[in-house]
C-alpha positions in Angstrom: 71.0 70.5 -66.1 72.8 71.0 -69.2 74.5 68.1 -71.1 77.6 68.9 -70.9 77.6 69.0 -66.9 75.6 65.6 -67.0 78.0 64.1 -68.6 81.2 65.2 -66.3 78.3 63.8 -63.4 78.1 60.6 -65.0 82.2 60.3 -65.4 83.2 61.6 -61.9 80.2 58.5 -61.1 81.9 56.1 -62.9 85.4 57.0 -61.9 83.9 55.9 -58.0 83.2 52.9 -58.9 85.9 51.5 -61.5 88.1 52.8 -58.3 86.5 49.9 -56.1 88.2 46.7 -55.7 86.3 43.4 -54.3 86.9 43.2 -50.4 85.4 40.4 -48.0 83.5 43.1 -45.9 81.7 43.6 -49.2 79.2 40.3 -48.2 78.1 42.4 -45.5 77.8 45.4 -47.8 75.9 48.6 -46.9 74.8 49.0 -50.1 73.8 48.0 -53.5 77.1 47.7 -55.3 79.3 46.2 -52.6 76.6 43.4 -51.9 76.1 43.1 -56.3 80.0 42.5 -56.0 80.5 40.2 -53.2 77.9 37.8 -55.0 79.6 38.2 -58.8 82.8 37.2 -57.0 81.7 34.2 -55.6 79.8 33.0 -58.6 83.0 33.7 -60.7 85.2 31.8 -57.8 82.2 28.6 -57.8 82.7 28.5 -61.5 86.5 28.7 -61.5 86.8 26.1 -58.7 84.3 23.9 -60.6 87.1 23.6 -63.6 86.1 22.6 -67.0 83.0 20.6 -68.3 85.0 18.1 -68.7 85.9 18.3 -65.1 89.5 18.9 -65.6 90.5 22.2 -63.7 93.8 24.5 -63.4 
């Protein structure tokens, strides 16, 4: 495959996925990235819920 049309592969790849959005069906995710999503969400939602070190929150 040449590297040009690689390349345009690669983009149109990345293009999918910078097009998906969290959704709660993604805990029960059929595949990879939906299920790698789901858990970065809730670690960023424990973290945020946790507040500060200094236990102060938002």
């Amino acid at each position: 495959m040449p590297k040009n049309q690689k390349n345009k592969v690669d983009l149109e790849d990345s293009r999918k996925i910078a097009e998906k959005n969290y959704h709660p069906s993604f805990y029960q995710g059929k595949n990879q990235f939906e299920q790698g999503l789901a858990e970065t969400h809730e670690q960023v939602s424990d973290d945020y819920a946790e507040g500060t070190i200094d236990q102060k929150s938002d």
